[in-house]
C-alpha positions, -999 to +999 in steps of 0.1 A: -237+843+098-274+850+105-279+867+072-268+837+057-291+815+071-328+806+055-355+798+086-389+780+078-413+784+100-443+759+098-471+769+117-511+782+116-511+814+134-510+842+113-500+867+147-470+843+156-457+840+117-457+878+112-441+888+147-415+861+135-410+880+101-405+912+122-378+897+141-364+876+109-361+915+091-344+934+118-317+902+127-317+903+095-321+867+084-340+852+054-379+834+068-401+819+049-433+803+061-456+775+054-494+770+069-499+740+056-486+699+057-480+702+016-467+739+016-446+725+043-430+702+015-431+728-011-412+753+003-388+733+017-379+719-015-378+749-031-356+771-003-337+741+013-337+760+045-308+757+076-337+756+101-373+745+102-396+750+131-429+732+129-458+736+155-469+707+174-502+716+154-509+730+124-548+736+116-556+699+118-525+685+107-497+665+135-467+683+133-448+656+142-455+640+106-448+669+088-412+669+113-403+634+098-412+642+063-389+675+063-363+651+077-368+630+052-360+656+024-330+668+044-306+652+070-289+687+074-315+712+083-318+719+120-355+704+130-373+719+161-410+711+170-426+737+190-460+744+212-472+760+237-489+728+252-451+709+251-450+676+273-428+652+278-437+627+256-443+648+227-409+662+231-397+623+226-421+619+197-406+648+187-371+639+189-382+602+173-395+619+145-359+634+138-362+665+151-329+685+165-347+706+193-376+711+212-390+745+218-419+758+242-439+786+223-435+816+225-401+813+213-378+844+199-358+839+164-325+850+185-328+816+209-335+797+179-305+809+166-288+806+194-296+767+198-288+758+164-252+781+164-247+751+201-256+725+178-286+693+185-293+682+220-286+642+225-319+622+235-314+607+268-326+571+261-352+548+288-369+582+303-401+576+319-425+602+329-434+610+359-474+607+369-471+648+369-458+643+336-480+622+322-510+638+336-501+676+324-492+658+291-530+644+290-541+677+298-526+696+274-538+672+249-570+680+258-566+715+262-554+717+227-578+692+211-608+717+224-587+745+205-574+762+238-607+770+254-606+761+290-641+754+296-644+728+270-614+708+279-630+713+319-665+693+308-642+671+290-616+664+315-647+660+341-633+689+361-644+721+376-628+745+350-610+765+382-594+728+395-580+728+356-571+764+355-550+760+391-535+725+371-524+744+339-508+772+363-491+753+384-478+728+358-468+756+332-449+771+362-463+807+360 
């Protein structure tokens, strides 16, 4: 079944797209990628792939748009937003925006594989965050926004960047 299958992966880091492809060719399993919002659109017209997986962000593009316009062009391919800064309420914007899954970055082709072969997750309707919730979701926004550097998103949080290092640990569970 896996050789069958066409993946697009939608997403800015050249590291993470060509670690993908390593995996993709020993499964092996068709990939193709896109960097960009418009490529996004391209290549998915073009391929018409099983599964998509689109980061949270790519360059300065919301990946949640570019989500809800490849659902847009297709009701059947399996739709996953990932990130490595994944809160709660992005995972419902996520899921609003018509995605299938949710993924928390890194992720390996096998377990995307593995959750599309189990089929889409149902959205649990009414959920409200917890103030933990919220407030690691505001921090990761942050974190992300100042491009992953830690002592940027301290000065801009107002907190000493150890207090926010100690948050992000403890909150990412590591």
């Amino acid at each position: 079944m896996a050789g069958d299958l066409k993946l697009l992966f939608v997403d800015d880091d050249p590291r993470l797209l060509a670690a993908w492809e390593r995996e993709c060719a020993a499964i092996p399993v068709a990939m193709v990628a896109a960097t960009t919002r418009s490529e996004a659109q391209r290549v998915a017209r073009q391929t018409r792939p099983d599964i998509a997986v689109v980061d949270l962000r790519v360059g300065t593009e919301n990946g949640l748009d570019i989500c809800a316009e490849l659902r847009a062009l297709s009701d059947d391919v399996f739709l996953a937003l990932a990130s490595s800064y994944m809160t709660v309420p992005y995972a419902v914007a996520g899921m609003r925006a018509g995605c299938d899954d949710i993924f928390v970055k890194p992720i390996r082709v096998r377990h995307i594989l593995a959750r599309f072969q189990a089929g889409p997750l149902a959205l649990e309707q009414n959920t409200v965050p917890t103030l933990e919730e919220v407030e690691w979701a505001h921090i990761a926004r942050i974190v992300d926004d100042c491009g992953g550097n830690i002592t940027h998103a301290a000065e801009v949080l107002g907190e000493y960047r150890q207090t926010l290092q100690r948050k992000i640990r403890r909150y990412r569970g590591s």
